[in-house]
N, C-alpha and C positions, 0 to 999 in steps of 0.2 A: 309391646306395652306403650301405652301413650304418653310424651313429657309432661304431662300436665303438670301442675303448680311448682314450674320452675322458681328458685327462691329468688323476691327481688333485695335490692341494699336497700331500700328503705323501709323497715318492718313498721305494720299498723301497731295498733292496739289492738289485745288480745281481744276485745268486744267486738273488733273490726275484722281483726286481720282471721280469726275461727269461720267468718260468713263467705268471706273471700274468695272468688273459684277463679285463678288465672285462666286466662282463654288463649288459644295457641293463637299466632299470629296471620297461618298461613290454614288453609283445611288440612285436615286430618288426610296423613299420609305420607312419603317419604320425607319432605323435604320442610322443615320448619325454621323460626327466626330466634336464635339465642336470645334471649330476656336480658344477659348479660350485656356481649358484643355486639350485639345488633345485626350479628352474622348469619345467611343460612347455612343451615347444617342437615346433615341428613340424619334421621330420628334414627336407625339401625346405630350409625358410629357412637351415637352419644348412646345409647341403649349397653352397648359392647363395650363401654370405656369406663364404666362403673356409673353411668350417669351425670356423664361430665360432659362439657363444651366441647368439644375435637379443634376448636379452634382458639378458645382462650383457658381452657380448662378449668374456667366455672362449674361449680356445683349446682346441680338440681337437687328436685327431693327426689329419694330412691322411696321407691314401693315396698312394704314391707316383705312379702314375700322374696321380693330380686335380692334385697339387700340379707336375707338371711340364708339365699341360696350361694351366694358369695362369701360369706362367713364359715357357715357349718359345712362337715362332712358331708360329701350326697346321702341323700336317702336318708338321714341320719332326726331328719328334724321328725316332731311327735305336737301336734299341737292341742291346747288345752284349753278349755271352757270357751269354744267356738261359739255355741248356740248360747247366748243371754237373753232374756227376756228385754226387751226396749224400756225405759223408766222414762216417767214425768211427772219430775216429784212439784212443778212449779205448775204443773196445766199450763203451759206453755202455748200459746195456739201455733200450731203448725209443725210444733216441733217434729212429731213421730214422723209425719207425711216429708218431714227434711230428712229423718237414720233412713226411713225407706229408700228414700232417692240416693241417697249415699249409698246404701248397700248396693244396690243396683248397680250404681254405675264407677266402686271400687271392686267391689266384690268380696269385701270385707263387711263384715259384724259389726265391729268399732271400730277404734283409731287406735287400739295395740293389740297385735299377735301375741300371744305368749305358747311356751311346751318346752320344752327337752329337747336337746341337740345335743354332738359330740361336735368337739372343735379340735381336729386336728388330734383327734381320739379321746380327749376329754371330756367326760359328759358335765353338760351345763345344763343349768333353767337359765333361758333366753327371752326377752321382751322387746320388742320392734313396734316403736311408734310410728305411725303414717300419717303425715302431712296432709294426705288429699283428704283425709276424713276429718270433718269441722277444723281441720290444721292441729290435728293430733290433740286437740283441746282436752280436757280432763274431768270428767262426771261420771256419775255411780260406779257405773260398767268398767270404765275404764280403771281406777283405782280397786275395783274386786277384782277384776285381772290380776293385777299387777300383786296384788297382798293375797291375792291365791295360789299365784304361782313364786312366789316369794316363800309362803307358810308352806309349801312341798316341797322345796328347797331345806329348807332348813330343818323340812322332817327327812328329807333322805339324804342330810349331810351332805348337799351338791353348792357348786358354787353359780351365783348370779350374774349376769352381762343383761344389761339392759341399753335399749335406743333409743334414748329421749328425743324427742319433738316435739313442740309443742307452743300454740300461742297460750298457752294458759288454761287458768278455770273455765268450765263449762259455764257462760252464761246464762242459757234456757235451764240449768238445773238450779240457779242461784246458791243456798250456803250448802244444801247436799253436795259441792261440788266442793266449796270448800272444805269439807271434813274430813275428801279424800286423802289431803295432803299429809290429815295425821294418821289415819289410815296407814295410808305407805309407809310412815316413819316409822312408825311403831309395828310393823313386820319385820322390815330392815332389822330394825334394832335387836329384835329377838333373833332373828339371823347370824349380826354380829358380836353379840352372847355366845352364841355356839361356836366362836372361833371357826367361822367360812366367810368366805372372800365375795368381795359385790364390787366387779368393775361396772363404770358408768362410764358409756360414750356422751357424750354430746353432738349433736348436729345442727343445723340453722334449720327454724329459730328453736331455742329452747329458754323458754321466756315465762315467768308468771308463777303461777302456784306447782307447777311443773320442776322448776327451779329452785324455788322454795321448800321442796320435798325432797322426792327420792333421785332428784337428777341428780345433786349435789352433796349427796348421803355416803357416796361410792367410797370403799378402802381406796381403789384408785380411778382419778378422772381423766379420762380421755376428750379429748376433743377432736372434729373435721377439720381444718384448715378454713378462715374467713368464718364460721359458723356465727352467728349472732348470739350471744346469751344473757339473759340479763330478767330482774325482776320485774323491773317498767319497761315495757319499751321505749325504744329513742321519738318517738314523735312524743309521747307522753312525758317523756320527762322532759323535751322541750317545752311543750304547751306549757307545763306546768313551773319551769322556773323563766323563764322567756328569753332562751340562750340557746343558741347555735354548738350542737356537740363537739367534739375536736375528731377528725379523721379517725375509724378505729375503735372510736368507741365501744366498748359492750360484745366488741369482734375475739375470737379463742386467742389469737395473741396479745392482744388486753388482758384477757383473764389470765395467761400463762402467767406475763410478767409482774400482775401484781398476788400472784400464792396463789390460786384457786384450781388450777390443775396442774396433773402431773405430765403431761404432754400434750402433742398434737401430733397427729398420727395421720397423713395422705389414706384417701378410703380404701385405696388398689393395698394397702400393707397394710391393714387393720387386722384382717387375718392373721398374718405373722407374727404381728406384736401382742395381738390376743393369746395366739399360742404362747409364746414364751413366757406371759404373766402368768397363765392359768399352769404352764410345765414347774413355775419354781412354785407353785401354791401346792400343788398336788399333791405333796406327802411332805411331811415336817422334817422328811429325808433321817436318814442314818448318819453316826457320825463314820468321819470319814476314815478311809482306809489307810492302814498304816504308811506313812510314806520314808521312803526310802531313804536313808543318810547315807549322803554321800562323804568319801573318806577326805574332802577337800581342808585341808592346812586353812587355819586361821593367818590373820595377818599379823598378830604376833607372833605365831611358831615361823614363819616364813620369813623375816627377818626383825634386826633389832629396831627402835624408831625412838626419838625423843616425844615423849609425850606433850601437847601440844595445851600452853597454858590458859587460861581460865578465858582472856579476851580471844584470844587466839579461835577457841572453839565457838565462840558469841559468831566472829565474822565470815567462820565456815557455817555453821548452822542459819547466815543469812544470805549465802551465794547465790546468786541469783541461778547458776548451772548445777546447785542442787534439788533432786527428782521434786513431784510436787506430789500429792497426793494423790490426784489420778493413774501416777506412774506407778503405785503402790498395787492401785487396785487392777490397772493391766496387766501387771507383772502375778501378784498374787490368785487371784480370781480367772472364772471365766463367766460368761453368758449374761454381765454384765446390764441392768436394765436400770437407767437412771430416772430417777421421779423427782417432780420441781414442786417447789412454794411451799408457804407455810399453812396454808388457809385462812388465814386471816388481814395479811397487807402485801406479803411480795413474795419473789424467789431471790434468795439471796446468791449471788456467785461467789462468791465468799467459800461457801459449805455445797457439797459435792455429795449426795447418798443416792442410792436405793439397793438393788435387789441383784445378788449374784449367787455363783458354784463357787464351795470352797471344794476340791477333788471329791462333784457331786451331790454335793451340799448343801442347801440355800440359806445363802445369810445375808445377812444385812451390815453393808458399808457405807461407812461415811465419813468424810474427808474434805479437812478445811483447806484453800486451795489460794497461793499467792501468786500464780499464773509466772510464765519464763520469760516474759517481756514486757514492755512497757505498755504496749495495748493491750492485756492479758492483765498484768499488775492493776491500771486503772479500772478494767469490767469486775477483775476481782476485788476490789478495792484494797489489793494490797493484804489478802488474808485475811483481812478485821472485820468479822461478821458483825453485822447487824441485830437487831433482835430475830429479826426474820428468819434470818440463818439457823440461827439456836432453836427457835420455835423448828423449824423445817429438818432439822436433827432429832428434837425431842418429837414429831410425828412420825416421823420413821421409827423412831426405836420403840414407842408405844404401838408401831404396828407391825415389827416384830416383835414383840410379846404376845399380842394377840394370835398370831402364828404359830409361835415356839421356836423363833430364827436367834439364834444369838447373833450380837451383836459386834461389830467390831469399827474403830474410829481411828482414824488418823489424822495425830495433830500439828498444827503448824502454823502458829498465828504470832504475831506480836503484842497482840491482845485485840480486846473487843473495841470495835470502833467508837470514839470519843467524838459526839457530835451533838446537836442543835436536834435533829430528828429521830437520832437512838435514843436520846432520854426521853424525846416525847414520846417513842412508840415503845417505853418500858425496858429500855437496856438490862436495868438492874435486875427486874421480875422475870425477865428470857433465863439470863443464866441463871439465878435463884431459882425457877423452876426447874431446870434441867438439873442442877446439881441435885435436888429433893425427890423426882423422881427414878433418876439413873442410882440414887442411894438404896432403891428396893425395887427394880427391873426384875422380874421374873425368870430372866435368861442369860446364860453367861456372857460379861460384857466384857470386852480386849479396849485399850487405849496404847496407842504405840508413838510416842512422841517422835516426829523424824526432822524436826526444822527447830523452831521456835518454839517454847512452850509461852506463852505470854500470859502470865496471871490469871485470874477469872476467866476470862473469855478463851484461855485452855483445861481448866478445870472444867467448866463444862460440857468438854467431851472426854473426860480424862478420870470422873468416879468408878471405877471399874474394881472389878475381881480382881486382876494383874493391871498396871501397867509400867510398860517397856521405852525404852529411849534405843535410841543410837549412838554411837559414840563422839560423837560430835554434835548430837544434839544439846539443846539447854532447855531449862525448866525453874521457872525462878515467877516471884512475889509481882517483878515489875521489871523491865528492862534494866540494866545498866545506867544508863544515861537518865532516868527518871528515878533510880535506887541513891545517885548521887545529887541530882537535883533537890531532890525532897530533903535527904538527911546532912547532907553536906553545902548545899546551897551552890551546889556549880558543877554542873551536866559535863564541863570536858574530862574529870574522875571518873569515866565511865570505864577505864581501864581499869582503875584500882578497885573500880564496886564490884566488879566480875569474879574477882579475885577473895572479897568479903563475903558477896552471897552465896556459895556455894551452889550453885546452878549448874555443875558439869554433872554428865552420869553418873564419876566415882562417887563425886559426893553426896548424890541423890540417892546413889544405893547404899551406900553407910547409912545414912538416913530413914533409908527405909521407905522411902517415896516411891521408887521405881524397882520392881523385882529382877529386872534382866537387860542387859547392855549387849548391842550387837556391833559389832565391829565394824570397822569404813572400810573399805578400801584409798591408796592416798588422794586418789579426786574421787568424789562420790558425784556420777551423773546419772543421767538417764540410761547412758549406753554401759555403766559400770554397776546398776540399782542388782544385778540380781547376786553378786559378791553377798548383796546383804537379805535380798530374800529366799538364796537358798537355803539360809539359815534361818530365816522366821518361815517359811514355811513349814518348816520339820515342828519348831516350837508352837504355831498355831494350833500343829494336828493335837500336839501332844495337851495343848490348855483347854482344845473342845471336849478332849476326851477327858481331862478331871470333870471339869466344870459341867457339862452335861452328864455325868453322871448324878449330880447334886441333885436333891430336889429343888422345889422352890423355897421351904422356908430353908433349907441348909444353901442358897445363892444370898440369898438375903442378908441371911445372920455374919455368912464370909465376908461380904459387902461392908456391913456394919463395922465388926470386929476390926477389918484394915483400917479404916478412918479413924474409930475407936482409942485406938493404940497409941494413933501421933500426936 
């Protein structure tokens, strides 16, 4: 197979970069010039290595064929609406005499393959953009593709994987080209109505009305490593405000770190990670199987202790060598699949979710995270989510509802972060939304306080059916030190407020706040976490099994009635 249109860093414009046919550097035959490195290489290594550099491990474009024979099962792929009639809906001069020339010499119809595959025995609808045809660009054909094999998806109840590529709209189709965009959407959309799953890779470029549609429509987005993605291209949107971009721009770690996907996935493991989304999608799973109590002694019947007063438990519950929320879900879960951002400004490290096995199970975790050191503390800013974070919690848990995954969260914050750019990006309406919609979630929702509760910004992972503290955790209005600042006018009573606000578990469960306190052991670490999750495991099994038996209006109304009450 020949490298042709290996991608370069500098992407045209979609008008440009569609016409654009890279030319190899050397003749056609063993031995070619990386576009990247400037190195020769020989076509076979880079052909064998997923389409990559053997010397810098630059990405080419993969052919749609190569790249679906790397994906799916052998044998396994079924391809559909091969034969389309050619469109020109613009009288285009020269247009047809340019698909012929392309057909010829891809050996493709259009610029996406679509049909049926299994992946790793899962049957999927599959769509594979190719670069060498007009640069994957987007007109009639291509967008009936794509919403035909979308609308038999969602009649046989299968789930979507599509390969975007694309310089954009078809130019020679003019606004027919435009209309595919809503096209696509509006198949999707009746897709995810039916409760079925539409992952989206991304690869360089995926650029333009491409973008604008069904690339970025996905329950979950993928990305290649370096991939370009963006609505304007970077020359265009130089030209147009008369500024030199910043390194990076527009590139998949860009889009990671400001919410717009959920990873970046090297091409050689796409495979593996594909399988493990589509194995926890599969079936909305059983709950799980009774699990076994073990006859293990509490740490009260094991001996006697002086219980440990009000600050006392504030300074344990801020130990820095107490587990953090990730430890929760190591310990708890398996097959553990994490998804970043919110879609809309960033990825918060603050909050920690995606998709795991509870003994088989798949649900949905999420876990706000104050990192065990001080360059951990600062990425995580210290526990105190963002708006981002909350947004990027409340899309997760809207897309386990759409699943039927119940949900479960682990909290630990000292509150939401107090700053110049949280209130510009809606502090208040992050948590205010989460709290309104986790108050009528369609699926049983767990909150297990294990550090800090801090105000609002633990409320908002904390509206739940049940939840739970540990016994040294705290749960309180405002920290201490800000309980006596405000009411008292002087922040060193932060001992006597602790003692005022009633913020320990006892009194949270008097209260009625919290239905279930789990024991410490006398240092609660990482190497001592599971003293306490032997015990909330048994109790998890035991909260899926009420609460999935509920329907939805009987999760709702429980929901209601707890907050109701207080």
């Amino acid at each position: 197979m020949k490298l042709d249109n290996m991608f370069k860093k500098n992407q045209l414009s979609p008008s440009v970069t569609q016409e654009r046919e890279q030319k190899s550097e050397v003749p056609e035959g063993l031995l070619r010039k990386c576009n990247l490195c400037r190195k020769v290489i020989l076509a076979e290594d880079a052909e064998k290595g997923y389409y990559t550099c053997p010397k810098c491990g630059g990405y080419y474009h993969m052919p749609a064929m190569q790249r679906i024979e790397t994906i799916v099962d052998e044998g396994s792929f079924e391809e559909w609406d091969r034969e389309m009639r050619p469109v020109n809906p613009m009288r285009y001069k020269g247009y047809l005499d340019k698909l012929k020339t392309l057909q010829e010499k891809t050996g493709l119809k259009e610029a996406v393959v679509t049909g049926r595959a299994k992946i790793d025995g899962t049957d999927v609808v599959l769509g594979v953009c190719d670069g060498r045809f007009l640069m994957a660009s987007m007109g009639q054909n291509v967008g009936e593709k794509i919403a035909r094999a979308v609308e038999r998806a969602t009649e046989k109840g299968l789930p979507v994987v599509i390969f975007a590529c694309s310089g954009g709209a078809r130019m020679q189709e003019g606004i027919v080209s435009l209309m595919q965009m809503a096209k696509t959407a509006a198949a999707l959309k009746r897709h995810s109505e039916a409760g079925l799953l539409y992952i989206s890779v991304l690869t360089d470029p995926t650029t333009g009305g491409v973008t604008a549609s069904f690339a970025m429509l996905g329950d979950i987005i993928l990305a290649e490593p370096e991939a370009l993605i963006g609505f304007a291209g970077p020359r265009v949107i130089e030209q147009t405000i008369g500024q030199k971009l910043p390194k990076g721009f527009q590139r998949a770690e860009f889009l990671l770190e400001h919410g717009f996907l959920d990873g970046i996935v090297e091409r050689k493991l796409l495979r593996r990670e594909l399988s493990r989304i589509l194995k926890l999608h599969e079936e909305k799973g059983d709950l799980p199987a009774a699990v076994h109590k073990t006859e293990k002694k509490t740490v009260g019947e094991e001996r006697k202790r002086r219980q440990p007063e009000a600050w006392e438990r504030v300074l344990k519950s801020r130990k820095a060598s107490r587990p953090s929320g990730s430890d929760y879900i190591q310990a708890l879960f398996t097959d553990f699949v994490e998804f970043h951002g919110d879609r809309v400004f960033g990825d918060d490290a603050a909050v920690t979710g995606g998709i795991a096995r509870f003994h088989g199970m798949p649900v949905t975790v999420i876990a706000q995270e104050k990192g065990k050191n001080t360059k951990e503390n600062i990425f995580r800013n210290f526990g105190m989510p963002k708006p981002e974070g909350y947004r990027k919690a409340l899309r997760l848990m809207k897309q386990a509802e759409k699943f039927g995954r119940p949900v479960i969260c682990f909290v630990d914050t000292p509150g939401a972060f107090c700053g110049i750019e949280a209130e510009e990006r809606g502090q208040g309406e992050a948590i205010a939304r989460n709290i309104y919609e986790m108050s009528a979630l369609n699926v049983p929702l767990l909150s297990v306080v294990v550090g800090e509760g801090g105000s609002g910004g633990a409320l908002a992972l904390a509206t739940a059916d049940e939840v739970w503290i540990l016994e040294n955790a705290i749960y309180s209005i405002l920290s201490p030190e800000g309980f006596s600042s405000i009411l008292w006018k002087d922040s060193s009573k932060a001992k006597e407020a602790a003692k005022v606000m009633k913020m320990t578990a006892e009194s949270l469960q008097k209260q009625q706040i919290v239905e279930q306190i789990f024991e410490e052991p006398e240092e609660l670490t990482a190497e001592t976490i599971n003293f306490v999750t032997d015990k909330m495991d048994q109790e998890i099994a035991s909260f899926l099994k009420k609460y999935g038996s509920l329907s939805k209006e009987e999760l709702r109304e429980h929901r209601y009635a707890r907050f109701r009450k207080m």
